[in-house]
N, C-alpha and C positions, 0 to 999 in steps of 0.2 A: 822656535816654538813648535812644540809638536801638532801634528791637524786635531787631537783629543782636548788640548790646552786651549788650541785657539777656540776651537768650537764654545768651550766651556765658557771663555771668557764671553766672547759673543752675547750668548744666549743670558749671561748675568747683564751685559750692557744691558741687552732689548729689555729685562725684565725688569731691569731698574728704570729705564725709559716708560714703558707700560705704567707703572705705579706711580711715577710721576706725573703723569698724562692725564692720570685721572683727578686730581684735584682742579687742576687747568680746564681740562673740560668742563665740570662742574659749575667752574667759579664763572668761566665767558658763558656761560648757557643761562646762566643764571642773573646775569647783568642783563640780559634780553628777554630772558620770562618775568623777572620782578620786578621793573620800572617802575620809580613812582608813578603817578599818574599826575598829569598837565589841569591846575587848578589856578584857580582864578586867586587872585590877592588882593587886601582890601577888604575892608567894611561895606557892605551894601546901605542904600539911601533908600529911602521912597522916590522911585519914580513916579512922574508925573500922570495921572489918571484924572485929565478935567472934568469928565462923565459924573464922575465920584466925589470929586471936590478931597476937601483932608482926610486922612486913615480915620477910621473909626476908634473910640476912644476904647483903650483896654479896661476891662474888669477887673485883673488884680495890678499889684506894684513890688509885689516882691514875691519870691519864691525859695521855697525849701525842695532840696533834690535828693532825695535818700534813694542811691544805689545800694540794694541787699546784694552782693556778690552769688551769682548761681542760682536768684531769686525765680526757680521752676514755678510754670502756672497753680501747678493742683496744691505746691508748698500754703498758696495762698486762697484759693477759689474753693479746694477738694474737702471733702469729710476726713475728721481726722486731721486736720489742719492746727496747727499751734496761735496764727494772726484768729483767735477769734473775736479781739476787740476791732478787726480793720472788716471782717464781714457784717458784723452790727452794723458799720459805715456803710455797706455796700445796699443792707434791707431797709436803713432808713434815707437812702440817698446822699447822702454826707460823702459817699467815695462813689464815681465811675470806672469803673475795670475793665480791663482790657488786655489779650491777651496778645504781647509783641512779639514780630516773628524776625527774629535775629538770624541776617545769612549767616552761610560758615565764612572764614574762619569765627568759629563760636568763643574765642579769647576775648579775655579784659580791652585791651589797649583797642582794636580794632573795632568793637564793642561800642567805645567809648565815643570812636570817632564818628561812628553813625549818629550815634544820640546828641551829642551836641554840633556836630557838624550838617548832618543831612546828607551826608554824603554815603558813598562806597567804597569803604576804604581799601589799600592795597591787599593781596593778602602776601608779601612780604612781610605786612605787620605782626603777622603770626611768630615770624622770629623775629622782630626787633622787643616781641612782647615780651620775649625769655630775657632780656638783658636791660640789667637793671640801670647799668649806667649809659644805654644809649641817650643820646640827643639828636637823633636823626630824626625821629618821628613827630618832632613839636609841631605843633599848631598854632605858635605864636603868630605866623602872617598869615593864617586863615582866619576867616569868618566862622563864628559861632555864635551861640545865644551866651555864651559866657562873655565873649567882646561886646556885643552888643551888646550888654545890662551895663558893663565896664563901663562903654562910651557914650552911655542915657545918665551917669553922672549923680543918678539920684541915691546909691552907700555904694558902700563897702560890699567885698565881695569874700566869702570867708571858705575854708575848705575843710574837714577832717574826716583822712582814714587813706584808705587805698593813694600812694603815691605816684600813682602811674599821670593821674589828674597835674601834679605837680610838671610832670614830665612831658606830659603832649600840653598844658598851659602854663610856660612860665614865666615869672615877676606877673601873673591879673589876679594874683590872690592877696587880699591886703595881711588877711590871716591863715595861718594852717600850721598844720602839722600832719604829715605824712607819716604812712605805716606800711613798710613792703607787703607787698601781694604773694611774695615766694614760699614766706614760710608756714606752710600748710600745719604746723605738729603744734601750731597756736589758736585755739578758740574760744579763750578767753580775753589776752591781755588787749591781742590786737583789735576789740573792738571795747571795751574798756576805755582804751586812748580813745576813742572818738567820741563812746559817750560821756564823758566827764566834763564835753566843752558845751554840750548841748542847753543845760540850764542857763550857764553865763550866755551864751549866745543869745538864747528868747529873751532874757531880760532887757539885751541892749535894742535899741532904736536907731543907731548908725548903719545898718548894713541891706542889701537890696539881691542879697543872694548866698545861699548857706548850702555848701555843697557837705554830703555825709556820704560815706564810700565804706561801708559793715564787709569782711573777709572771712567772718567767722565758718557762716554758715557753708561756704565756699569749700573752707580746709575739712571741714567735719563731712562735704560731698567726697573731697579725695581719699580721705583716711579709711572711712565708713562705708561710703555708699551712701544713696538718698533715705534710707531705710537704718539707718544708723541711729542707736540708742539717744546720743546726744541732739539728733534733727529738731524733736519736736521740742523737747527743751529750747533752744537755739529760737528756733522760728517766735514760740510763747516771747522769748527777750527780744525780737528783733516791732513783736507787735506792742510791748511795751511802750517803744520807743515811740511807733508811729501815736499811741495813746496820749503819750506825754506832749508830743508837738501838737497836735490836732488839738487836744487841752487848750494849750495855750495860744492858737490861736483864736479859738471861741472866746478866750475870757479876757486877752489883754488887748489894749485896743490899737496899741503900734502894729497889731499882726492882724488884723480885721481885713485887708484885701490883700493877703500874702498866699499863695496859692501851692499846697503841697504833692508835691508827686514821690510816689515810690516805685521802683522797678526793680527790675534785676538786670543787670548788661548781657546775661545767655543763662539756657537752667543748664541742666548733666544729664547722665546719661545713666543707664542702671549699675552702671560702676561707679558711678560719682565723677566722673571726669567728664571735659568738655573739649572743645576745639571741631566735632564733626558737624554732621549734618542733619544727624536722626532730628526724630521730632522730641524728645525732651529737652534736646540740647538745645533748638531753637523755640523753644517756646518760654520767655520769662512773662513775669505777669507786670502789669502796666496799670497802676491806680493813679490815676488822681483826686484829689482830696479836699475839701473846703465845706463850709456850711452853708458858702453861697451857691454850693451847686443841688443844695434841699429844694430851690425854687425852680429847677429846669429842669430835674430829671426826677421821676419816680423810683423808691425803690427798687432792688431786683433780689431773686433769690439766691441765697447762700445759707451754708454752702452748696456745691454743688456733686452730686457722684464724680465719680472717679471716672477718668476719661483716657484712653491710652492715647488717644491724640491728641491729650495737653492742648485741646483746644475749647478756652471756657471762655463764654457772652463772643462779642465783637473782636475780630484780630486785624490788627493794624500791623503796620513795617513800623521796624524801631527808629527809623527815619525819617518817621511820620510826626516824631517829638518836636523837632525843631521848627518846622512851621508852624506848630499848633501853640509850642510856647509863644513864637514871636504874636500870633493874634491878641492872647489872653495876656500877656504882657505889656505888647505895644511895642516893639521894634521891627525893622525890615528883617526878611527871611533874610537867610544865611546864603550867600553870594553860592556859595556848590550845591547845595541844598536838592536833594533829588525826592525828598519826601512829599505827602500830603497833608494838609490841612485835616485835619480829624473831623467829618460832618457833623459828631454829635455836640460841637460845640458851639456852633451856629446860633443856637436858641438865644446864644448869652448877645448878641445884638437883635433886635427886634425889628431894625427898619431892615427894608429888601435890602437898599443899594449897601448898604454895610456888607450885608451877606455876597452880596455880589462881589464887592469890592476885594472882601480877602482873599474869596478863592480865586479873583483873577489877578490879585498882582503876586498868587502863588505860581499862577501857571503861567505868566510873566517871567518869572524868575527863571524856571525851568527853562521856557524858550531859550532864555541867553542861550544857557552849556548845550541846548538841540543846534542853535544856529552856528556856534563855537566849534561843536561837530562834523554836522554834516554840511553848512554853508546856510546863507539867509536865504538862497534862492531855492533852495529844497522848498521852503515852506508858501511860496507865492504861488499855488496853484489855485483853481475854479474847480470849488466843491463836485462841479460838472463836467470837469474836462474828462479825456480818456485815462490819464494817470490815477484818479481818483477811482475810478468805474473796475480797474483792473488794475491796482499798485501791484508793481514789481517784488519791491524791499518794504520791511517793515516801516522802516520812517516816510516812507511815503505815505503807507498807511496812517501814520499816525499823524501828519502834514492834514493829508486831508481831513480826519475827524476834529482836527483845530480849527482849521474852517469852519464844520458844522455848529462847531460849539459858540465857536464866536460869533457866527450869525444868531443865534438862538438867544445871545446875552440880552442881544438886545430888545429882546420881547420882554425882558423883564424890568427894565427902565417901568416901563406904566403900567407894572403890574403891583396891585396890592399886595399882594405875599411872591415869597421867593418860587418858583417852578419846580418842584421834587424832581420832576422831568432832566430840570440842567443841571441840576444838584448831581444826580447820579451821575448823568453823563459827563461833566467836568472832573466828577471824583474818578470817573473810568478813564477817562485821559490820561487823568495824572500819575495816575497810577500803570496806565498801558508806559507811559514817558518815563518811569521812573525803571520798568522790568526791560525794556528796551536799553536806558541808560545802563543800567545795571550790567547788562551785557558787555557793554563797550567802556570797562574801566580799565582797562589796560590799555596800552599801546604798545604791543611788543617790538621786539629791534629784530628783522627775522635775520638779518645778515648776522648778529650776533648767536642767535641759536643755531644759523649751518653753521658759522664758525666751530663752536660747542662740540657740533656732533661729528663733525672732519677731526679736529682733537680726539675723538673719543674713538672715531675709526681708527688713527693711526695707533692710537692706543691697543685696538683691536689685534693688527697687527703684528704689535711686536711682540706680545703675547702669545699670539698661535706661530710666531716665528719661532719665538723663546723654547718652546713648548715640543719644536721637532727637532731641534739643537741638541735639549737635554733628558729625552725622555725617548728613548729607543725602543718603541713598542711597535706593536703591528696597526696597521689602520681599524683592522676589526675591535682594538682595545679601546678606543677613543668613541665609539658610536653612543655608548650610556650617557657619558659628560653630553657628548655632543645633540642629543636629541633632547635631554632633558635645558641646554642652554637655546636652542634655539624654539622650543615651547612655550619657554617663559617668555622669550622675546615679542611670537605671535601675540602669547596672553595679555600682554601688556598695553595693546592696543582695543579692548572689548573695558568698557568700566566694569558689568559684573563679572568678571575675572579678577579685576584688578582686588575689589572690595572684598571677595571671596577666594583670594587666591592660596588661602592656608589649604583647602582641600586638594590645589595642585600636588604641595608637598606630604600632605599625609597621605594620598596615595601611589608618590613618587616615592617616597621612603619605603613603606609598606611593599612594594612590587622587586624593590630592589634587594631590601633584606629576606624576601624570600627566593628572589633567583641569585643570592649568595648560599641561601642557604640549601637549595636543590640542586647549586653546583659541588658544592662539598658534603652534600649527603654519606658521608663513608665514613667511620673512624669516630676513634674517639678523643677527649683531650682532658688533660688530669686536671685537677681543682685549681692548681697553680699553675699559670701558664702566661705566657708574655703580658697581658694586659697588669699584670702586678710584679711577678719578678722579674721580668724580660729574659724569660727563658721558655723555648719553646717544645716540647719532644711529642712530636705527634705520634700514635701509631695505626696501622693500617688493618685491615677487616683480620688479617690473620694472626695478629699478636694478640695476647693476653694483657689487658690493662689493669691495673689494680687502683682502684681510688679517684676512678678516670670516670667522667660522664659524656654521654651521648651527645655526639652533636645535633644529632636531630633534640634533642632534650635541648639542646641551648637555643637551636633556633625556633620552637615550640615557644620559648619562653620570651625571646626576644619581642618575637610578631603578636605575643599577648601583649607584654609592655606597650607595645607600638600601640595598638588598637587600645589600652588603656588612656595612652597619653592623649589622643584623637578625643576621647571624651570628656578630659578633665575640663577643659574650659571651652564654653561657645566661645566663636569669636567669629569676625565679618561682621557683616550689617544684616542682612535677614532674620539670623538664627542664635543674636549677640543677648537677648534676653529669654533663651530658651529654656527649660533645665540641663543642669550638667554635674557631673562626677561631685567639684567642688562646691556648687551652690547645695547639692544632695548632704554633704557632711554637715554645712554649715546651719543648713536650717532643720532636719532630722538627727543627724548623728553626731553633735561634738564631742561626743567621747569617742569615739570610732577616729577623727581628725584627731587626736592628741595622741589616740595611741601611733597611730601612722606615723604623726612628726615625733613624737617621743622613737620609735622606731627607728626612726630618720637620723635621729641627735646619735643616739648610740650605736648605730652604722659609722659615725661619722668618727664616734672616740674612738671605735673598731681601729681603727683604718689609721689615726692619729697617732694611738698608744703602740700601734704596729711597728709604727715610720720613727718612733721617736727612742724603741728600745735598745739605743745607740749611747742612751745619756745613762749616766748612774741610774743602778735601779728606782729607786726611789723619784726620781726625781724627771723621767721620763713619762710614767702615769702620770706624775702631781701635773706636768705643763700637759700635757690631753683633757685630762679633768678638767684644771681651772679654765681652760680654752672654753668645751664645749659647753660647760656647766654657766659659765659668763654668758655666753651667747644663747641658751635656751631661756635661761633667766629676763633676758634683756624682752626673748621673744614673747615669752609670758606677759612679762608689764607692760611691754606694746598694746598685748592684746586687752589686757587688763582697762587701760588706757581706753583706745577705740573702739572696741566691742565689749565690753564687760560680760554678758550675758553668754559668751562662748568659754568664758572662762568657770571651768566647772570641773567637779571631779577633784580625778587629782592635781588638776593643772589650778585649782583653788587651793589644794591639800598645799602645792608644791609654793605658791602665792604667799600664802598666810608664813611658812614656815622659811621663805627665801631670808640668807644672811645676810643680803644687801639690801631688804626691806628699807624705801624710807627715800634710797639714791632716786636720783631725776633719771630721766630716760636718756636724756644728754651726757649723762657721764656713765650709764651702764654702755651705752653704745661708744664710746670712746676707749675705755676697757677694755671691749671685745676689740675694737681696730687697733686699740696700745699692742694686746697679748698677741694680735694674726702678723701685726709688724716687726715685734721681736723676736717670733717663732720664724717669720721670715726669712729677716736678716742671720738668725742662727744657722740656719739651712743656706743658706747662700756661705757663708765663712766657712762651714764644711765643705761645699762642693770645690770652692776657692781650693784651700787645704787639702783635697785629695782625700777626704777623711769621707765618713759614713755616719750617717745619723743612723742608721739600723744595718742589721747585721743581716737582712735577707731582703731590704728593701732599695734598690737605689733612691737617696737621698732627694734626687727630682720628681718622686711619687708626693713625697713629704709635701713642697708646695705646691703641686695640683691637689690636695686634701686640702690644704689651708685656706686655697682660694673657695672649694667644695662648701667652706663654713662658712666666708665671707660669703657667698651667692645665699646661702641659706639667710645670714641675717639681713639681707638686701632684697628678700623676697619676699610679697607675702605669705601668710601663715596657711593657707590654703592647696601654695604651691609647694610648700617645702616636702613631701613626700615623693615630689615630681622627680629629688636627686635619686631616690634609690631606682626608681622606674630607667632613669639618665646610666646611673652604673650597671645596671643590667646588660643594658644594650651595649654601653663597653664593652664589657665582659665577653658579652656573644662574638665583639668584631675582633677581641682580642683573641678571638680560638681559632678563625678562622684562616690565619697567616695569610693576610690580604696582599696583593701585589700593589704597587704605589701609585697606579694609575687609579685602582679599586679604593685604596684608601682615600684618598683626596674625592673618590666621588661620594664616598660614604660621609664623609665629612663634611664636603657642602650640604646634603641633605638634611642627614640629622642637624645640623647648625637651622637653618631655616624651619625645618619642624619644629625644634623647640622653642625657637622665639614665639611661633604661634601658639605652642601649647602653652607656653605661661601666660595666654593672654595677649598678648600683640596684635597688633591689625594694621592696614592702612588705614587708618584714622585716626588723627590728630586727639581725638577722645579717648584712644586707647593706652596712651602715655600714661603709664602710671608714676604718681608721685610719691604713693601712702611712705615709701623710704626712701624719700629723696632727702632728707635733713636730717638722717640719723647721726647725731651727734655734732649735728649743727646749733652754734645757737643762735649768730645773727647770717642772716644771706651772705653769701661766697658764692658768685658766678661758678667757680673753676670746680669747689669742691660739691655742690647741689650735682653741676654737670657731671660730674664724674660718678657720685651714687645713681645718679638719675641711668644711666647710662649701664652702671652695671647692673641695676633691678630692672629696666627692662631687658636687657641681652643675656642676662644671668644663666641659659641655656644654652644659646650661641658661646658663649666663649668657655662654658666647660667642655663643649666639645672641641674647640681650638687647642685646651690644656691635655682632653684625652686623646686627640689625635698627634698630639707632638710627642704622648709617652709609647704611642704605637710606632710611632717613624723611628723613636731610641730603638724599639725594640727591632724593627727591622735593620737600625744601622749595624746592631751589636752583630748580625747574623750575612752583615754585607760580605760578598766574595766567597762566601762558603758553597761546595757542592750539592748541599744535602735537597733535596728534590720536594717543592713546594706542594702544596694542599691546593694549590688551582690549577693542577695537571700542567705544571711545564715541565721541560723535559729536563732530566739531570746533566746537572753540571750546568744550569743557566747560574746566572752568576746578577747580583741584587746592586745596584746600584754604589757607589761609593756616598759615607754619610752626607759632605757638604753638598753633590749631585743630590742627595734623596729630595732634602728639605727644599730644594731648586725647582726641583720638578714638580713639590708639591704644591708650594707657592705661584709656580708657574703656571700650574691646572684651572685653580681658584683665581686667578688674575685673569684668565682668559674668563670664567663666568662675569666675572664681576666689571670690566671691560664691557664686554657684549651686553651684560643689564644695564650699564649705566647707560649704552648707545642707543640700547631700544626703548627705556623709557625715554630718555629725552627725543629721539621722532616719534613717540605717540604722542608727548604734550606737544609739538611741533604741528604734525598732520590734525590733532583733536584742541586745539587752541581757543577753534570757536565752538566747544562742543559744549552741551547743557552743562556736563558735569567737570567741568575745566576746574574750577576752584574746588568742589568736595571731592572729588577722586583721584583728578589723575594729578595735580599741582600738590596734596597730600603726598601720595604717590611719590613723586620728586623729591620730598623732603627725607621719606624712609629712604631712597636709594641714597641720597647723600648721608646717612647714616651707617647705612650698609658697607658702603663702599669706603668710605674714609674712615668710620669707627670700626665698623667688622673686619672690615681686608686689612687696612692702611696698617690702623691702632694693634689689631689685638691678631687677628692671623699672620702679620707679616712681623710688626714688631714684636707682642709678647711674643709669638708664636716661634719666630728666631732668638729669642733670647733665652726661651727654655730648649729648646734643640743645642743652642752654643753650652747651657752650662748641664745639659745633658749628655753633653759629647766629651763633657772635662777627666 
């Protein structure tokens, strides 16, 4: 074997090694950062309180729970609110509101477990929330207020809407019907099924607890935005509802001490999505309801102005439900229960000791999981010892104000009213015990996460092994990749870096396409040139060009695109509701937005009827037409659909006068994916064959256009102008006959700028759904994931498709003499093809390697850090996105599979 051969092979082991390496690291770092958490099992009792004698008796005996999904405070509190029969409740007393503050993860299922559990739940549960058929997450052997009504024996316990309930409680429902959470493109049916049980329900007398779980208004946050046509419609039906319950308990008399609560389990965000941290996202609004509470509490006003800190009346933790039902109901608090007893509900017992009583066998409870913690001996200190006078650790501190407090109870034994005095200060405890708890929900495995990150070093490795095997550059060629991987890595460790880190890449892209384009300042390059035919003919200051443009003119136009794309959408957490490019169209200009994407559409048949003039005349245009003509159509009714009000002009003209007037959105979108898959497969049988869909185009352009349409209808309508800004920049990289060390760094870049520019972020709220179901009709884990995946990365991987037509184009020109456009010397000689795509892959493997290493020791070193959960454990989930969907999936696998049948 030659020492050229062995090297090669080498260097393909290590590289294969490295790519394997990184799911492995991934998956052991991840068994050690996402631990369940160590809870207690069992129903809790009334413990014994002689002082107090029996629990105090509860006020109601049944309860109605209506979760409005995404239920934002000001949806309910703010002027311009659609609930205005639930704010009559609130001015004549009949409702107390409250405005609950939901930690991140801000998902359903995690959501869920706060509210009926009291707990803190993992935030692994953020992905077990995406999957529908898990059964890891049940809560069958925990304590909650739904076991408990269960095990008080006195009805039935019934459930309809949101199935996730079915899934974290299963077999305690006597009745139900479930309605997936997934599919967003439904905001009618899926609450429809819930309320059709609501009448037969109030009528019966068997049941001691009726769970309602509303999705609508949830899907119309994804599609829309909060500010979406259909919201205030939505909210009006959802207060309907609360009308009709509230009705019926005033007038029939099986529901006279039934006590109704409405919430929301997280609100969104000014995109309509959720999962982060902002303050819309954690603030849903918190009513509860009855006529018995006209005697304890006065009026209040509503509604109320508009508040950007979604912060309206009193705000409690969503945690704070579970002990507050167990008072007003009558069972023991919830054995995990890290919540508080709500003080304004106190009034509803009259004697002290009842008052007393609740909030201490609340803060009873609590002690267990403190003593379970940190040990029973932590809490045996002398209010007056030195430990107290100068605590060390937080839980000493909070040891000792136990003491205080519990001294203090006992002046209230012979006192005629309850002490405001210990009122507060036991609600400050429980609440100091609850943010302290709060802290300490994990138990991470740290020998599991070095293990993680020793994998991900050796991963490191064989990467930058890979990388000098098969990439024969000079050490000064590597400095670009190299500074810009080991910045990230620093950045990775500051949170606002992490939450702002789109500005890393828009002005790492930006700096680089302009010292590309101040190295080849010379020459010009004629219209057609690699980036489309794969052919290159540069000429130099002293030849005559004809038809030829400037490359200063291309890289002019580049660095404008660039600094356009930087505008189209805020994104981070500071500047995520600021103005921008796209929000500019959408609420000033929608004719200006249609002509752009109408622009867009007809770039795109450009480009199609090009690639396609291979087929009979005739019949070459007709497949471009019916293609792009199916997919503008489908994007019109979308829009038609979700926004109405943007659909205007001619994009009304085009509406009214569509031939497939009348089809559902499910089978226009099925269409466009039937016509991209057999235009596909057509293109693949030619390349197979040896044959040529066009006569100037290679046949492997055809499906990087195809997938250009599919990214268009997978995106929204906002962003689709973002392709032509996308082709530009092509265009520019394709003049510049980049060397393969330059390309590969070009391509990390742009790939990372443009997931931010369509909107992306590190936050779990930035997930967009609005085409996640196109052409879904009931939930599919595989195929949700798959749209889900191409509408956000829908940037990322065009650059993957147009960096593999740039790699064809240098392979076409591999071994030839002719003397490059980045001043090397003549007769340097380009790589062989199956070498190019090696080395490219190899470049990218080494970033992607070194990210996954460094964010996992920043969550490592930053574990007990404030923002552990909303940054940097976010954070960890996009890299495993990144890394296994961007590199794994679509750079390494599409990315080799268009390189193989580009080489045919």
């Amino acid at each position: 074997m030659t020492p050229r051969r062995h090297g090669t092979l080498t260097s393909t082991l290590l590289l294969v090694a490295a790519n394997a390496l990184i799911p492995v690291a991934i998956f052991v770092f991840a068994t050690g950062f996402f631990p369940y958490k160590p809870l207690f099992s069992g129903l809790a009792g009334y413990g014994p309180l002689p002082e107090y004698g029996d629990p105090p008796a509860p006020p109601f005996d049944a309860l109605v729970f209506m979760v409005v999904d995404a239920l934002r405070s000001d949806f309910v509190y703010a002027e311009n609110s659609g609930f205005q029969y639930t704010q009559e409740l609130i001015r004549n007393g009949g409702a107390m509101p409250f405005t609950a503050h939901a930690t991140s993860p801000t998902v359903t299922m995690p959501r869920l477990k706060a509210i009926t559990t009291g707990s803190i739940p993992s935030f692994l549960d953020v992905v077990l929330n995406l999957d529908e058929g898990d059964g890891s997450s049940s809560l069958a052997s925990q304590d909650s207020w739904l076991a408990q009504m269960k095990a008080k024996g006195a009805g039935k316990l019934v459930m309809y809407g949101d199935d996730t309930w079915l899934k974290l409680f299963p077999g305690i429902f006597d009745r139900s019907e479930g309605t997936t959470s997934f599919f967003v493109s439904d905001f009618t049916e899926v609450d429809n099924n819930v309320t059709r049980h609501i009448s037969d329900e109030l009528a019966r007398d068997d049941w001691n607890t009726m769970v309602l779980h509303y999705l609508g208004l949830d899907h119309i946050g994804h599609k829309g935005g909060p500010r979406s046509s259909h919201m205030i419609g939505k909210q009006a039906e959802m207060d309907g509802i609360v009308e009709q319950i509230f009705s019926a308990i005033e007038s029939q008399n099986h529901l006279q001490s039934t006590l109704f609560v409405v919430c929301g389990d997280h609100g969104m965000n000014d995109a309509g999505n959720h999962g982060g941290s902002s303050s819309g996202e954690t603030s849903p609004a918190l009513v509860f309801m009855s006529p018995k509470l006209r005697a304890h509490k006065t009026g209040l006003q509503s509604p109320l102005p508009e508040h950007e800190s979604f912060q309206y009346y009193t705000a409690v933790e969503q945690s704070d439900l579970a002990p507050t039902l167990a008072a007003l109901l009558g069972f023991p608090v919830p054995k995990n229960n890290l919540g508080a007893l709500i003080p304004d509900f106190l009034s509803f017992w009259p004697n002290v000791n009842d008052q007393a009583q609740l909030l201490m066998r609340n803060a009873y409870q609590i002690l267990d999981i403190i003593n379970a913690t940190f040990g029973r001996e932590v809490f045996d200190l002398n209010p007056t010892s030195e430990a107290c006078t100068a605590p060390e650790t937080d839980y000493q501190e909070l040891a000792c104000e136990w003491q205080q407090v519990s001294l203090m109870v006992k002046s209230i034994e012979a006192a005629d009213q309850i002490n405001p005095e210990w009122v507060y200060s036991m609600s400050k405890w429980l609440s100091r015990a609850q943010s302290i708890m709060s802290g300490m929900a994990s138990n991470y495995d740290v020998s599991r996460l070095v293990l993680g990150q020793v994998i991900a070093a050796v991963a490191v490795v064989c990467a930058l092994t890979a990388v000098g095997l098969c990439i024969p550059e000079k050490a000064a060629s590597f400095i670009p990749l190299g500074a810009i991987t080991i910045a990230y890595g620093i950045m990775m460790f500051a949170s606002s870096y992490v939450e702002e880190e789109h500005h890393f890449w828009y002005w790492a892209t930006s700096a680089w396409l302009g010292f590309l384009a101040l190295k080849r300042a010379r020459g010009c390059v004629p219209f057609r040139y690699c980036a489309h035919g794969l052919e290159l003919t540069l000429c130099g200051r002293k030849n005559h060009c004809n038809s030829r443009v400037p490359r200063e003119l291309l890289a002019l136009l580049a660095l404008v695109c660039t600094r356009q794309l930087r505008s189209w959408n805020q994104t981070g957490q500071k500047f995520a509701g600021e103005p921008d490019t796209a929000k500019y169209l959408v609420t000033r200009d929608p004719t200006g937005l249609w002509l752009l994407v109408g622009a867009t559409y007809f770039w795109i048949y450009r480009q199609l009827s090009q690639r396609l003039d291979g087929l009979p005349a005739p019949l070459g245009i007709a497949c471009a037409s019916a293609l792009v003509l199916a997919a503008l159509t489908f994007k019109v009714a979308f829009t038609q659909e979700d926004a109405p009000e943007l659909v205007t002009g001619l994009a009304k003209i085009f509406m009214d006068f569509n031939p497939a007037q009348g089809q559902s959105l499910i089978s226009r979108a099925r269409t466009v994916f039937l016509g991209l898959g057999l235009a596909t497969a057509c293109a693949l049988c030619f390349i197979v064959s040896r044959r040529r869909l066009s006569v100037k185009h290679p046949t492997i352009e055809t499906i990087h256009y195809l997938y250009v349409l599919l990214a268009m209808t997978q995106s929204r309508l906002t962003n689709i102008p973002l392709f032509l800004t996308l082709a530009a920049q092509h265009e520019f990289l394709g003049s510049l006959d980049l060397r393969p060390i330059e390309l590969s760094t070009s391509s990390l870049l742009l790939q990372h700028m443009a997931f931010f520019t369509f909107g992306g972020s590190n936050a779990i709220s930035s997930v967009d759904l609005s085409n996640a179901y196109n052409g879904v009709a009931d939930y599919d884990a595989a195929a949700v994931g798959s749209l889900t995946f191409v509408s956000n990365w829908a940037g990322p991987i065009f650059w993957t498709s147009a960096t593999t037509l740039l790699l064809l184009c240098q392979r076409k020109r591999r071994g030839t003499t002719t003397g490059t456009g980045s001043g090397e010397a003549v007769g340097t000689a380009l790589p062989r093809g199956r070498d190019l795509f090696s080395g490219h892959v190899a470049l990218l493997t080494v970033f992607a390697t070194c990210s996954v290493a460094a964010v996992m020791a920043a969550c490592t070193v930053l574990r007990t850090h404030l923002f552990i959960w909303t940054v940097f454990s976010p954070k960890y989930l996009y890299c495993i996105a990144w890394s296994v969907g961007q590199h794994l999936l679509v750079n390494v696998g599409v990315g080799g599979l268009l390189f193989g049948l580009g080489s045919l």
